[in-house]
MOPAC internal coordinates of N, CA, C and O (Angstrom, degrees):
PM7 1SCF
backbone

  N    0.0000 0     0.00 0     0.00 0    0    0    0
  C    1.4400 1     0.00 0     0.00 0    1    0    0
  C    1.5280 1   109.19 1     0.00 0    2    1    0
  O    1.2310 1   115.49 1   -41.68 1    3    2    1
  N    1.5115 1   126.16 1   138.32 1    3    2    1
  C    1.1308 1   134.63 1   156.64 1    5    3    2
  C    1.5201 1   125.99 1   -18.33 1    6    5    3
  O    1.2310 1   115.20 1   -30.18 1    7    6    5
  N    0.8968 1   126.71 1   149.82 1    7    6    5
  C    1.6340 1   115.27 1   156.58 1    9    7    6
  C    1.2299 1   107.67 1   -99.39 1   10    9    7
  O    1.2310 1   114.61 1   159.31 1   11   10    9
  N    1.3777 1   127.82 1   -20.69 1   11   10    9
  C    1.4984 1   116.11 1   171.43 1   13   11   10
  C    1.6338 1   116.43 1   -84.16 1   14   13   11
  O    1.2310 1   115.53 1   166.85 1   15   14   13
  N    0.9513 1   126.10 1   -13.15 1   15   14   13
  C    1.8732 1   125.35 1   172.23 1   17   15   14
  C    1.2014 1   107.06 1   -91.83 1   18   17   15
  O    1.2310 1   123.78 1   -56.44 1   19   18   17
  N    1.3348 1   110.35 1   123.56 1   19   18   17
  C    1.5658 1   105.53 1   163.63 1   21   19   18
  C    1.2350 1   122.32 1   -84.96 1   22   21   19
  O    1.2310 1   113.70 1   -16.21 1   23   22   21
  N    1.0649 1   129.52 1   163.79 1   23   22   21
  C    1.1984 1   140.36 1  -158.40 1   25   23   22
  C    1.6616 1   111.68 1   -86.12 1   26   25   23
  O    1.2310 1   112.96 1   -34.33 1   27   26   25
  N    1.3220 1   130.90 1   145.67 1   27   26   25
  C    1.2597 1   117.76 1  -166.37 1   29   27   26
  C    1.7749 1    99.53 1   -77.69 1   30   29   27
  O    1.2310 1   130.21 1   -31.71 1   31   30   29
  N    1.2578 1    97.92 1   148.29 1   31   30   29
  C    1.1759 1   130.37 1  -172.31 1   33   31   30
  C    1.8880 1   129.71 1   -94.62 1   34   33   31
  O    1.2310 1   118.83 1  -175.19 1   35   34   33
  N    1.2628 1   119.83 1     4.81 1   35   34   33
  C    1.6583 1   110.73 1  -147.59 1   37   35   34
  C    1.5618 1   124.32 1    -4.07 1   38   37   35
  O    1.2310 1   124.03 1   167.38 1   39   38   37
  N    1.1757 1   109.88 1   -12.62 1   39   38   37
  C    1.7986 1   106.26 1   176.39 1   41   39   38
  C    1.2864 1    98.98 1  -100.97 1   42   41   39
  O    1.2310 1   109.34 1  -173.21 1   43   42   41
  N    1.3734 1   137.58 1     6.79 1   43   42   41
  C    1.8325 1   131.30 1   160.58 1   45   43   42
  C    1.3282 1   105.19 1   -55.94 1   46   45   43
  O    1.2310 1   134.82 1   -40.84 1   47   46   45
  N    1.1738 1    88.93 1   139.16 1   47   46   45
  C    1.6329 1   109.89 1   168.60 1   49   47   46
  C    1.8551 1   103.12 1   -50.29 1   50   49   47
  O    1.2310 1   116.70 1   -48.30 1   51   50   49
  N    1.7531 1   123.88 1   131.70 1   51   50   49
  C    1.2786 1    88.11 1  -179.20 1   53   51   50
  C    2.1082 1    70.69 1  -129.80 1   54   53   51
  O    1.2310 1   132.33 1   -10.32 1   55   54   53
  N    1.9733 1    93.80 1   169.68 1   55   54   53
  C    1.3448 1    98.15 1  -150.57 1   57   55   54
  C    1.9078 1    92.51 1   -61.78 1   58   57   55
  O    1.2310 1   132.80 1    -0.31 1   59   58   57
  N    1.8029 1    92.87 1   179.69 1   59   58   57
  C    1.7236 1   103.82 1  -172.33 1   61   59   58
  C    1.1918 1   108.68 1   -83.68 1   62   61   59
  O    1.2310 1   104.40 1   -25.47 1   63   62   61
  N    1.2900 1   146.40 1   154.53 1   63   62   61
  C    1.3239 1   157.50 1   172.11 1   65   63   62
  C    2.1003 1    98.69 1   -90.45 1   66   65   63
  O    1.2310 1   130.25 1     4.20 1   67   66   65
  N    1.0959 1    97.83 1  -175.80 1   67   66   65
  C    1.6224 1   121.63 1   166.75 1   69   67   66
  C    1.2510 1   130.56 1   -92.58 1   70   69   67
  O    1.2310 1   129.23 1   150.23 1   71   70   69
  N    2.0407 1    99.81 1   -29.77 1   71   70   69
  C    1.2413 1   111.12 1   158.83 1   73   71   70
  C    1.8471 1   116.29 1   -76.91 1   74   73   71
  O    1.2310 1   120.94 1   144.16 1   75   74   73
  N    1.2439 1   115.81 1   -35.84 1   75   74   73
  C    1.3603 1   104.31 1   167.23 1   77   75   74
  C    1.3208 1   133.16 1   -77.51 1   78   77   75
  O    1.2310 1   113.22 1   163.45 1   79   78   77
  N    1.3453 1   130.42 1   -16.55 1   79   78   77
  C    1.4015 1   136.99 1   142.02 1   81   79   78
  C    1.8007 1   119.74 1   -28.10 1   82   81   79
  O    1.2310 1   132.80 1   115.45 1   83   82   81
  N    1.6263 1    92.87 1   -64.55 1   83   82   81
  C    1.4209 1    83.39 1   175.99 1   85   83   82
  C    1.2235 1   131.73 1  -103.12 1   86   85   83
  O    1.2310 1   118.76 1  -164.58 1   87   86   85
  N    1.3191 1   119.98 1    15.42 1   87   86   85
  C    1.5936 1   135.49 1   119.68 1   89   87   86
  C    1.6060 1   120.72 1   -26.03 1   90   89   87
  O    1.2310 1   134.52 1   109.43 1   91   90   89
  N    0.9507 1    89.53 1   -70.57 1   91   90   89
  C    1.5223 1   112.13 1  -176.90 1   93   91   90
  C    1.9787 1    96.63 1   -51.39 1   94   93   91
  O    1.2310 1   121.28 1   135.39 1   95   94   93
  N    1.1493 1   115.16 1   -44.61 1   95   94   93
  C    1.2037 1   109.45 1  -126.76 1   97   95   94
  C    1.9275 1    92.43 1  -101.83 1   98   97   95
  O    1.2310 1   130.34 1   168.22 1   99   98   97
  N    1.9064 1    97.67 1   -11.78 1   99   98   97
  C    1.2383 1   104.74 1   176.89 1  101   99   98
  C    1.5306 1   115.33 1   -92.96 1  102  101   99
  O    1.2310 1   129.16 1   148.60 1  103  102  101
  N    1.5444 1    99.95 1   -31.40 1  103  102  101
  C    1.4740 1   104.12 1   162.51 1  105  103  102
  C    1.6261 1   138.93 1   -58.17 1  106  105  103
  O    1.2310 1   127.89 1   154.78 1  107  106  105
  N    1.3178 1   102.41 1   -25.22 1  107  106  105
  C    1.6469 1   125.97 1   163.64 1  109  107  106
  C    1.5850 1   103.47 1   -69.22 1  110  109  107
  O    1.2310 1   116.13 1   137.90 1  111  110  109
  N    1.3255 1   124.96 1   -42.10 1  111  110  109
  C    1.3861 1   117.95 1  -161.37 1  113  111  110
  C    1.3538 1   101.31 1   -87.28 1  114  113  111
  O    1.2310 1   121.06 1   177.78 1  115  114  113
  N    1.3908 1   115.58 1    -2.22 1  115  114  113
  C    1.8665 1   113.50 1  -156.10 1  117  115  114
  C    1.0737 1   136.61 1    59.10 1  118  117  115
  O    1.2310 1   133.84 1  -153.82 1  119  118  117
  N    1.1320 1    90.84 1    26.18 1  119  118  117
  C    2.1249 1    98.02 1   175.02 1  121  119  118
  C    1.8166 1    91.02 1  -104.43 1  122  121  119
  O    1.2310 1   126.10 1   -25.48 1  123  122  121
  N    1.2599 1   105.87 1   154.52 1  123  122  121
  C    1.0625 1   132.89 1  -175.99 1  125  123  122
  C    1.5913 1   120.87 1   -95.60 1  126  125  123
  O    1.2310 1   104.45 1   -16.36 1  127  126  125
  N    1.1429 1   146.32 1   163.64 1  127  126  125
  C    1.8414 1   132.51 1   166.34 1  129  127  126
  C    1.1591 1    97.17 1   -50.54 1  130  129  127
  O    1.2310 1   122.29 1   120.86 1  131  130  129
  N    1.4549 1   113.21 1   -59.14 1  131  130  129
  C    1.6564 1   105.17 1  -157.86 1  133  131  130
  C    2.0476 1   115.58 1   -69.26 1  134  133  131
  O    1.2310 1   127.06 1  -178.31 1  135  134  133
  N    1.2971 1   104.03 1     1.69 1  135  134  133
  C    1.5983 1   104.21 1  -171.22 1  137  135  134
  C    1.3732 1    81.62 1  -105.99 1  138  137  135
  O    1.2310 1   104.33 1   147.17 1  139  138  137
  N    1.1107 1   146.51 1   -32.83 1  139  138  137
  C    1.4986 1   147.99 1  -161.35 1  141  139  138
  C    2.1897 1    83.23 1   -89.22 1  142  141  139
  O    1.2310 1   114.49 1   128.51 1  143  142  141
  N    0.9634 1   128.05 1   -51.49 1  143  142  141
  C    1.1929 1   123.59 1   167.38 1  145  143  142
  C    1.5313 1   125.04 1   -31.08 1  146  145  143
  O    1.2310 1   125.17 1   100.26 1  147  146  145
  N    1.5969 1   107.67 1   -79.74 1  147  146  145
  C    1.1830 1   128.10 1   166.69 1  149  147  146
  C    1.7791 1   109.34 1   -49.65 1  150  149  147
  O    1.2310 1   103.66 1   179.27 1  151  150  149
  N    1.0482 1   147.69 1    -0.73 1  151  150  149
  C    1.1857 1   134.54 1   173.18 1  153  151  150
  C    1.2936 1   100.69 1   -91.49 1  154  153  151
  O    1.2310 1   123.34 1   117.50 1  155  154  153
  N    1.7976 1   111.19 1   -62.50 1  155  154  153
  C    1.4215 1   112.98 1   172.12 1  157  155  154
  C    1.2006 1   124.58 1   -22.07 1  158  157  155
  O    1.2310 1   128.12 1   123.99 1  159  158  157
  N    1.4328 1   101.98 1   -56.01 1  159  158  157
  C    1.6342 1   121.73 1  -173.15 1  161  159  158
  C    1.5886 1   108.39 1   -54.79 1  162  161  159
  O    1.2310 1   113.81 1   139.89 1  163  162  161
  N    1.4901 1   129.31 1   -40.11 1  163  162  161
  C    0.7244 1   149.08 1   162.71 1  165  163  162
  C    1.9196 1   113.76 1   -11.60 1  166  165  163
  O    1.2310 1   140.85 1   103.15 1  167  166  165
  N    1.8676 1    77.14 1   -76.85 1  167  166  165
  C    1.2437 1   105.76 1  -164.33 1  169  167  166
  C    1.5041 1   103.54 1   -73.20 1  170  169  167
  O    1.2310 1   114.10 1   154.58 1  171  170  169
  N    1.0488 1   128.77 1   -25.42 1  171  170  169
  C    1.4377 1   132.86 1  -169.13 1  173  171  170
  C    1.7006 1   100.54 1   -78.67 1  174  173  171
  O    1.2310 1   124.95 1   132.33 1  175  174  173
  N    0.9137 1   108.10 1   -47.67 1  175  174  173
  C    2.0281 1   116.97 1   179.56 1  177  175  174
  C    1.6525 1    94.68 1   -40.00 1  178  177  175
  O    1.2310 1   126.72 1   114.19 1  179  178  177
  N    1.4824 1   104.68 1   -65.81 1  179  178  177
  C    1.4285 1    85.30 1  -151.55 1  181  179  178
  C    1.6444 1    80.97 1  -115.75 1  182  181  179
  O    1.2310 1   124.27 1   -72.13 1  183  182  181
  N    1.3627 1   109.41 1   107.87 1  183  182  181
  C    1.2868 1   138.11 1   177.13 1  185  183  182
  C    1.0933 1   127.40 1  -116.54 1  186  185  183
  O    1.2310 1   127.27 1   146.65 1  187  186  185
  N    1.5302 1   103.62 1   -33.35 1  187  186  185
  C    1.4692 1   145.93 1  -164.18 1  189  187  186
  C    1.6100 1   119.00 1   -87.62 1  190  189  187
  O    1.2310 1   127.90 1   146.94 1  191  190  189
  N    1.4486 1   102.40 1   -33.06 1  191  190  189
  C    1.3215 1   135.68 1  -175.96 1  193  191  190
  C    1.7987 1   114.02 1   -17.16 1  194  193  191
  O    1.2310 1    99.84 1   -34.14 1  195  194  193
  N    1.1334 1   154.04 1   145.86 1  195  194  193
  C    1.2643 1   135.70 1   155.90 1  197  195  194
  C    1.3172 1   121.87 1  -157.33 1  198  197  195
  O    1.2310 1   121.60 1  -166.55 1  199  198  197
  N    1.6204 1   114.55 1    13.45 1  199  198  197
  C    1.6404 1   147.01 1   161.70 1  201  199  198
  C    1.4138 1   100.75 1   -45.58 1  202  201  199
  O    1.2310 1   104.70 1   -72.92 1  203  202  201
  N    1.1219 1   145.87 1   107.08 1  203  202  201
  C    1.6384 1   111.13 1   150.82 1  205  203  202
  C    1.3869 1   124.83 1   -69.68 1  206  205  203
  O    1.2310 1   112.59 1   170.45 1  207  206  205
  N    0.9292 1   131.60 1    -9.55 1  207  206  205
  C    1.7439 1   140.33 1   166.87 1  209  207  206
  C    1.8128 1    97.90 1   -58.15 1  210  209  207
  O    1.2310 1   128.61 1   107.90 1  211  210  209
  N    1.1686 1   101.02 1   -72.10 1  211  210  209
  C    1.4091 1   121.23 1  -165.29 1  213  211  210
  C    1.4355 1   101.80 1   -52.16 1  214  213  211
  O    1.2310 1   113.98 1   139.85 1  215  214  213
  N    1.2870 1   129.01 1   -40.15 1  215  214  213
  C    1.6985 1   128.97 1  -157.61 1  217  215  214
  C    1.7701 1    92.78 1   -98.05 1  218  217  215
  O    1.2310 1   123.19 1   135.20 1  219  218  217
  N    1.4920 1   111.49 1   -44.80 1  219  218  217
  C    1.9446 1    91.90 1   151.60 1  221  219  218
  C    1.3814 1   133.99 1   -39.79 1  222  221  219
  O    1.2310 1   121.76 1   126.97 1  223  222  221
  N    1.8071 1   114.23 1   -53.03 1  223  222  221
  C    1.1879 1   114.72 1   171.53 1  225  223  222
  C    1.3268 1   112.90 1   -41.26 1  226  225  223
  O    1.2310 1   121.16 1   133.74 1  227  226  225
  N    1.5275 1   115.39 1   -46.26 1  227  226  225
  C    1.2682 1   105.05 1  -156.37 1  229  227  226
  C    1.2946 1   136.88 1   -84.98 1  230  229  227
  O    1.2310 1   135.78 1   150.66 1  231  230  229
  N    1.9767 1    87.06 1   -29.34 1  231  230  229
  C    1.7505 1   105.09 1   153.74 1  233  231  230
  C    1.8075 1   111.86 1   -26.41 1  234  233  231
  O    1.2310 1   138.26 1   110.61 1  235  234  233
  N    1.4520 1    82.21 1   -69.39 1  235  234  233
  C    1.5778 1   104.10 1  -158.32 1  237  235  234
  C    1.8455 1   104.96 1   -66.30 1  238  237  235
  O    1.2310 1   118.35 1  -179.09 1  239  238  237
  N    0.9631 1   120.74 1     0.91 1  239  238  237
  C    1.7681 1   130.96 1   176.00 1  241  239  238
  C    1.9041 1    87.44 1   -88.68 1  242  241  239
  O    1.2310 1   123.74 1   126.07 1  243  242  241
  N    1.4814 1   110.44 1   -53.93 1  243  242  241
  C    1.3315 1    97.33 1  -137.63 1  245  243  242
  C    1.9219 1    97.41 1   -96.96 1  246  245  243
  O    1.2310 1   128.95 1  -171.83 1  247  246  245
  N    1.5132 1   100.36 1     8.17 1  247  246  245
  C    1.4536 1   106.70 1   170.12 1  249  247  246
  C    1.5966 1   109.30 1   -91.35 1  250  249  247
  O    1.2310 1   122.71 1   150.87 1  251  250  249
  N    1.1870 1   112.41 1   -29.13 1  251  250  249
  C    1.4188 1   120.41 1   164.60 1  253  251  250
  C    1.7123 1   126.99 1   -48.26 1  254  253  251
  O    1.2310 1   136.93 1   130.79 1  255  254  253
  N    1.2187 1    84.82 1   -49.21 1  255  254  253
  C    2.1000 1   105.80 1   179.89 1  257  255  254
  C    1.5496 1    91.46 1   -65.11 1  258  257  255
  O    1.2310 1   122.43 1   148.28 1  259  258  257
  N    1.2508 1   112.94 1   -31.72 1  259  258  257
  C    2.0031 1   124.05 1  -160.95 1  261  259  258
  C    1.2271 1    88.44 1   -53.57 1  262  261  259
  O    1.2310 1   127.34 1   107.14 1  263  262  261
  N    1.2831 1   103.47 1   -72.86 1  263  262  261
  C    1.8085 1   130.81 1  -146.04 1  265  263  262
  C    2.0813 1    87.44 1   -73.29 1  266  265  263
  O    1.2310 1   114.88 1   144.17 1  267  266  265
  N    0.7539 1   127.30 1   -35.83 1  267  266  265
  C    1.7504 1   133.44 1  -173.41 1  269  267  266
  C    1.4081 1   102.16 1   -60.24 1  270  269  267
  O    1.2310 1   124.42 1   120.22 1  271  270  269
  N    1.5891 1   109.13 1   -59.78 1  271  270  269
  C    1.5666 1   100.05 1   169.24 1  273  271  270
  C    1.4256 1   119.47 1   -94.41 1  274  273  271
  O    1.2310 1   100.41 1   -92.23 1  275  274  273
  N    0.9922 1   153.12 1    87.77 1  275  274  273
  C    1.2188 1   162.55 1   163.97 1  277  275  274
  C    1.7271 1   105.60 1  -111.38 1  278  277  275
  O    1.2310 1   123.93 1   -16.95 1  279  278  277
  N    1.1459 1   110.07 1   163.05 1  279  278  277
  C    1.1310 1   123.09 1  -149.03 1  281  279  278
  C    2.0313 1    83.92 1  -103.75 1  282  281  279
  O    1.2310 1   108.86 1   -52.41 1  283  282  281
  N    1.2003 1   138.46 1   127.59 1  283  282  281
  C    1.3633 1   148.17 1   169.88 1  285  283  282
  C    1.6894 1    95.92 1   -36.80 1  286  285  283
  O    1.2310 1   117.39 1   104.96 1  287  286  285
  N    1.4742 1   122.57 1   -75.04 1  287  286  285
  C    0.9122 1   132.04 1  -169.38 1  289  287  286
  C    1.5178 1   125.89 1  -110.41 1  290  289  287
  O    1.2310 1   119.17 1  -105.33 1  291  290  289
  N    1.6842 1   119.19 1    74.67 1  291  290  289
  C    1.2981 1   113.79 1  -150.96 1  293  291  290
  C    1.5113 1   112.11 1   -74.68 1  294  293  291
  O    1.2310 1   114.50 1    -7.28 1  295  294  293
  N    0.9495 1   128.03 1   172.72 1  295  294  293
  C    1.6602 1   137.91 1   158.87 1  297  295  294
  C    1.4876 1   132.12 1   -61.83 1  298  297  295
  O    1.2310 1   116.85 1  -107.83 1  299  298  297
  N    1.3637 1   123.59 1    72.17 1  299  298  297
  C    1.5517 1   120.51 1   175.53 1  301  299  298
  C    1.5623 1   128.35 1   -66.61 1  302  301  299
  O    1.2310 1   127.82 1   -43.96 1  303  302  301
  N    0.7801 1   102.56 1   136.04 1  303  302  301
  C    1.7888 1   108.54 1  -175.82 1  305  303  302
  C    1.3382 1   106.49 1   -66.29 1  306  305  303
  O    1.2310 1   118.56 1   -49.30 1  307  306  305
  N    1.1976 1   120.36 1   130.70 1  307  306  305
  C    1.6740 1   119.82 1  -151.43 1  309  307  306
  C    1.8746 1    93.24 1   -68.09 1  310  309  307
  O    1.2310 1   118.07 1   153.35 1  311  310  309
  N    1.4972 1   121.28 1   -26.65 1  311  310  309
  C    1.6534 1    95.57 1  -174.26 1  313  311  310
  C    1.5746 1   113.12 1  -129.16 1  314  313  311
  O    1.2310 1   120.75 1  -118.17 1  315  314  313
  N    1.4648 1   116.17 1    61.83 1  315  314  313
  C    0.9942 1   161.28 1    58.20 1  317  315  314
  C    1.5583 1   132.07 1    20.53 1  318  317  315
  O    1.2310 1   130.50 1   -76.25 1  319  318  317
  N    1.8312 1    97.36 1   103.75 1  319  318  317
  C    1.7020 1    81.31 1   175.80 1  321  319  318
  C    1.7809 1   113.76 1   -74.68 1  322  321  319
  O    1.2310 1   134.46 1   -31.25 1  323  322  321
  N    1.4755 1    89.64 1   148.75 1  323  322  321
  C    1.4146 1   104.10 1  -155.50 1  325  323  322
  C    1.6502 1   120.36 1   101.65 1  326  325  323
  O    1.2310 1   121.70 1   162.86 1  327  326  325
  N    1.2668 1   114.35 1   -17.14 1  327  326  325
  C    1.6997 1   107.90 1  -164.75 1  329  327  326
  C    1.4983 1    78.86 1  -100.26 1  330  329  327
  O    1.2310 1   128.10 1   -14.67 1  331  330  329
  N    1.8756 1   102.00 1   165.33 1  331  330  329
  C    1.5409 1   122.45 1   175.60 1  333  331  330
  C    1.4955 1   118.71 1   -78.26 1  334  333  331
  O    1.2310 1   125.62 1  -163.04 1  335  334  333
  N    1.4924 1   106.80 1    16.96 1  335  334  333
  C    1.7963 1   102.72 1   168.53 1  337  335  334
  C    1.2858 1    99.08 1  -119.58 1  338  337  335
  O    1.2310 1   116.85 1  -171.23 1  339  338  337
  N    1.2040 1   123.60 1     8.77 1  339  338  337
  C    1.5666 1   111.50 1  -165.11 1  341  339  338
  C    1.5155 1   117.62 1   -95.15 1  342  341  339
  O    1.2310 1   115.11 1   -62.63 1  343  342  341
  N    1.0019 1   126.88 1   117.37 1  343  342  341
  C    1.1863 1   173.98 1  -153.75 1  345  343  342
  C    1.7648 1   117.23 1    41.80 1  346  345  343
  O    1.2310 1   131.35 1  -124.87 1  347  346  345
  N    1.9649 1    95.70 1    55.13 1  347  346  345
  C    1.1231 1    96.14 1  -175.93 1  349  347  346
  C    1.7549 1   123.53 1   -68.48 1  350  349  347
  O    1.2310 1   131.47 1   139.67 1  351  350  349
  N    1.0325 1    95.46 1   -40.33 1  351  350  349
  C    1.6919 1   105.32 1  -177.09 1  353  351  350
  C    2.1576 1    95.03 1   -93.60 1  354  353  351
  O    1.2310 1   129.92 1   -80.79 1  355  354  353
  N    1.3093 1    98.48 1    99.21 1  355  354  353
  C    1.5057 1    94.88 1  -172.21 1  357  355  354
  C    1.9432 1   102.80 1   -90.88 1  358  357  355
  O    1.2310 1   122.85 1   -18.20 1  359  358  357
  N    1.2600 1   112.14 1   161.80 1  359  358  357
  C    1.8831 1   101.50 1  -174.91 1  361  359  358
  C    1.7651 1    87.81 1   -64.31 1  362  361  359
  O    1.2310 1   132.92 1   -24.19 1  363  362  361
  N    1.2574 1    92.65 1   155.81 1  363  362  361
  C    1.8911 1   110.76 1   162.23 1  365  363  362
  C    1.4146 1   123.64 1   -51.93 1  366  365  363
  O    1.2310 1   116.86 1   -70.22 1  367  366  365
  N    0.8545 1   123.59 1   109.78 1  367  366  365
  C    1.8359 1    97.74 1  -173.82 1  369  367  366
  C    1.6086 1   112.67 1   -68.37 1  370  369  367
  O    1.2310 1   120.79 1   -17.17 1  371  370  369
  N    1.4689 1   116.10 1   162.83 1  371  370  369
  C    1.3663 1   126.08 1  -170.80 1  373  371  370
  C    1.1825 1   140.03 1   -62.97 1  374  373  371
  O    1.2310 1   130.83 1   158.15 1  375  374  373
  N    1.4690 1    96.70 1   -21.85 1  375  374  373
  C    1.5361 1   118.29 1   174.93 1  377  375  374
  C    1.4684 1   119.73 1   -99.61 1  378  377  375
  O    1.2310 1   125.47 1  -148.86 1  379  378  377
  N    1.5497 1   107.10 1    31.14 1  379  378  377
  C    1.1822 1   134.59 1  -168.04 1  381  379  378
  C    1.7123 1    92.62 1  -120.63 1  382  381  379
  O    1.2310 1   114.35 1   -35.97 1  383  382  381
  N    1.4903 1   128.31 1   144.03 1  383  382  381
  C    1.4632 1   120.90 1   165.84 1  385  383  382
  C    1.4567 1   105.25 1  -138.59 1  386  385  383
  O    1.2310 1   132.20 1   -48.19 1  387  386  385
  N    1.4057 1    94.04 1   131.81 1  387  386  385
  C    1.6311 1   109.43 1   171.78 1  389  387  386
  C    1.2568 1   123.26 1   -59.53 1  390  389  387
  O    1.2310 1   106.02 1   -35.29 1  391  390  389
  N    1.2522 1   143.55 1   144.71 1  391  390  389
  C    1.8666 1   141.90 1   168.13 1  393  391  390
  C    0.9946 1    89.95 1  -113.47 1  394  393  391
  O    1.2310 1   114.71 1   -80.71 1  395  394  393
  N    1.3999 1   127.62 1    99.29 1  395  394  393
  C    1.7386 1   120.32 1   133.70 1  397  395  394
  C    1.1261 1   140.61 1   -30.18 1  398  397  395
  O    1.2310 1   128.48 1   133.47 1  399  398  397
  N    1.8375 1   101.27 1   -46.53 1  399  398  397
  C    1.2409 1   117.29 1  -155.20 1  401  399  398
  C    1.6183 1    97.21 1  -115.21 1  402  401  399
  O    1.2310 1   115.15 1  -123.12 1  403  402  401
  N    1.1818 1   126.80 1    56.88 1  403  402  401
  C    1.4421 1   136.86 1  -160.00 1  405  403  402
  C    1.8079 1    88.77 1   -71.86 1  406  405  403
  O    1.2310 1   120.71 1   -44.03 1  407  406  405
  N    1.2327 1   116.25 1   135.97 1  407  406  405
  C    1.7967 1   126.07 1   154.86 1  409  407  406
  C    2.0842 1    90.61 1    84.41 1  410  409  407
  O    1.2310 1   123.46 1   176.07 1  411  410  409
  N    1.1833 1   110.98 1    -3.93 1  411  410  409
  C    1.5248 1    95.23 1   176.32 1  413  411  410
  C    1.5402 1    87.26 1  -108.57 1  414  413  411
  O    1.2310 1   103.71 1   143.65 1  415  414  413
  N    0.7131 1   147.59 1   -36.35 1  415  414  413
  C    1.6260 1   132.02 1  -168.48 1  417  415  414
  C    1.5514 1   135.82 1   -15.06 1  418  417  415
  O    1.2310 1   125.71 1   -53.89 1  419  418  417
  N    1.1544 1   106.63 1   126.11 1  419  418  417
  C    1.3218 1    95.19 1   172.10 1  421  419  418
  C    1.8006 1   129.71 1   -76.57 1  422  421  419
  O    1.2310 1   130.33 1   -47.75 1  423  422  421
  N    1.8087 1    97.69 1   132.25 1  423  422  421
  C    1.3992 1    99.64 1  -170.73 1  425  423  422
  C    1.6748 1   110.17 1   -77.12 1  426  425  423
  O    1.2310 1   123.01 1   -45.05 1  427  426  425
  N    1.1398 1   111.84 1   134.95 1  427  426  425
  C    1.8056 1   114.06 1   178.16 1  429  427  426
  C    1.5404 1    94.46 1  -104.57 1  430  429  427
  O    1.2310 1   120.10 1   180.00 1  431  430  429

């Protein structure tokens, strides 16, 4: 064996999948498999749907659950209206004029 390769390891870090991302990404939020389940499930029931009354209701059921879990104080993207860069550097207005040539000017 090399001295520069190490030797495989089973406790190495091995790279992330797509399934562990959003593993990861449900476990951060506190949903569980089975709540990440039951939503699916959700969506799969009425899949079928073709009421328009009924598929309003349901919009409007499942915008409700939306707005229920939301985060109190969510995360805005700083430039973003609403975020703290947004519209810090605003354009110049027009009736404003630039000097390029500041201290060379010609005197009239």
């Amino acid at each position: 064996m090399s001295r520069h390769r190490r030797p495989l390891d089973p406790k190495a870090r091995r790279t992330r999948t797509k399934a562990d991302v959003r593993e990861e990404t449900a476990r951060a939020r506190g949903r569980s498999d089975v709540q990440v389940d039951k939503l699916r499930d959700m969506f799969e029931k009425n899949r079928n749907v073709t009421d328009p009354n009924l598929i309003d209701e349901l919009i409007e059921q499942g915008e409700k659950k939306l707005h229920a879990g939301r985060h109190p104080d969510p995360y805005v993207v700083p430039y973003y209206v609403g975020g703290t860069k947004y519209a810090r550097n605003p354009p110049v207005p027009p009736e404003m004029r630039l000097v390029f040539d500041y201290g060379r000017e010609v005197q009239p």
